[in-house]
C-alpha positions, -999 to +999 in steps of 0.1 A: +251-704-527+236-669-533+202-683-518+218-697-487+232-659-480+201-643-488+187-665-463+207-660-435+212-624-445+170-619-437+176-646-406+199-623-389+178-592-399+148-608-384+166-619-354+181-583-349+143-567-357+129-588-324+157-582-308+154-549-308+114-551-301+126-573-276+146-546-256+121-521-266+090-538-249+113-549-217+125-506-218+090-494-215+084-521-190+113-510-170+099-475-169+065-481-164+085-501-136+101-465-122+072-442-124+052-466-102+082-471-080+084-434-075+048-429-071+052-455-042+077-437-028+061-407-026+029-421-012+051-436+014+070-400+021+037-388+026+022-417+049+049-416+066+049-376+073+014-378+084+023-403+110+048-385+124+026-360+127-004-372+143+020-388+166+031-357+173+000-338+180-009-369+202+025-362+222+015-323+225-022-332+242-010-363+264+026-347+274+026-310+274-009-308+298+016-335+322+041-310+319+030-278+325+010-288+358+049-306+372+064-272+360+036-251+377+033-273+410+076-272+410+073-238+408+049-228+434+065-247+461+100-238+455+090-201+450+098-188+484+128-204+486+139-197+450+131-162+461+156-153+493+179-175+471+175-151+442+179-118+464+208-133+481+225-136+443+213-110+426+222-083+453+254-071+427+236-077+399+205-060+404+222-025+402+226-027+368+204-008+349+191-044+329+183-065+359+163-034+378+136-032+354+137-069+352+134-071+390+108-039+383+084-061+361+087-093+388+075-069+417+049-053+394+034-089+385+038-101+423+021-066+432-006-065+458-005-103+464+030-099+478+031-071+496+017-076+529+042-098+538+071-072+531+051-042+544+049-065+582+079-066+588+086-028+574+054-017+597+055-038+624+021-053+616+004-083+615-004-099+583-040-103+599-042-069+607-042-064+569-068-047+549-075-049+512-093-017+496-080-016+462-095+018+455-085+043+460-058+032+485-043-008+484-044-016+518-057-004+553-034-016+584-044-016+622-011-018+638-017-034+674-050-051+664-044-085+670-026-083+699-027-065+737-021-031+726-047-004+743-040+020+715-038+008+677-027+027+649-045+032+613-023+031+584-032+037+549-010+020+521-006+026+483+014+005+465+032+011+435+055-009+407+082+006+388+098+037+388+071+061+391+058+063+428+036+097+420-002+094+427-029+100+406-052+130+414-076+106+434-054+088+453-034+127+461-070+138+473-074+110+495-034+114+512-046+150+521-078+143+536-057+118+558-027+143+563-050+166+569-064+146+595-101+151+582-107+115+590-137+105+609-152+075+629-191+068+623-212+043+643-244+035+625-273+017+635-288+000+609-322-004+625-322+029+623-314+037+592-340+014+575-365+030+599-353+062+586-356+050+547-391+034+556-398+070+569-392+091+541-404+065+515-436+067+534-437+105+532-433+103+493-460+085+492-482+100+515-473+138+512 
């Protein structure tokens, strides 16, 4: 009797010891198991991040190019019209202190491209009566030129952008010269003058 006890007494301790080796082994299996899951996943996240990201970039060269040329075309075309449209309803607005120097900053980047068409009709003068100096005036008008008029008249034109409308010392010389009417007409003969150049590089060299 004792020996039948003893004997299922070290069965059931066996039974428990691989049992529990059992469960041990399957545990570490299981979390092996986890660690490669996770590291799958990450891999994954991070595959999956850099595709979205290359197909990103892709959309940005292929899309934005596309875009900006519509949006520039769109632009140009309407401008005109976008522009009486704009003056029409801003007219209120633009007294504010806000919308003038926003208005300010659109005339200053419009500048000299610009204004020829809203000095004609100011002027009375042809856009193709128009000339562009830059330095040290804009723009030189002949009023009348293009069309039947005997008599034409010479205007001189400096443009400015903001608030400031005072001239720099330069351009303040040049308005008195022409206020002061010492303006002059020159006809030059260009045979001439190279005649005259050959002349006096000959005398250099032959003194």
């Amino acid at each position: 009797m004792t020996l039948s006890v003893t004997l299922i007494i070290g069965v059931l301790l066996i039974s428990i010891v691989i049992i529990l080796t059992i469960g041990f082994i399957f545990e570490r299996r299981v979390s092996r198991l986890r660690i490669l899951i996770e590291k799958e996943r990450l891999v994954a996240q991070q595959a999956s991040q850099e595709l979205a990201q290359k197909l990103f970039n892709q959309w940005t060269e292929t899309s934005v190019g596309a875009i900006r040329t519509q949006i520039t075309d769109t632009v140009r075309k309407d401008y005109q019209v976008q522009l009486e449209s704009w003056k029409k309803q801003e007219e209120k607005k633009i007294r504010e202190d806000a919308i003038q120097k926003s208005v300010n900053t659109l005339l200053g980047k419009i500048g000299e491209e610009f204004s020829p068409v809203l000095l004609s009709n100011r002027f009375g003068v042809n856009l193709k009566d128009f000339r562009h100096l830059g330095t040290p005036v804009d723009f030189v008008a002949f009023k009348g030129l293009s069309g039947d008029t005997e008599e034409i008249e010479v205007i001189f034109l400096e443009i400015k952008s903001g608030e400031s409308s005072g001239l720099v010392k330069r351009e303040r010389r040049v308005r008195d010269a022409i206020t002061s009417k010492r303006v002059k007409y020159e006809l030059v003969n260009i045979n001439e003058l190279v005649s005259s150049f050959k002349s006096s590089l000959e005398e250099r060299q032959n003194p």
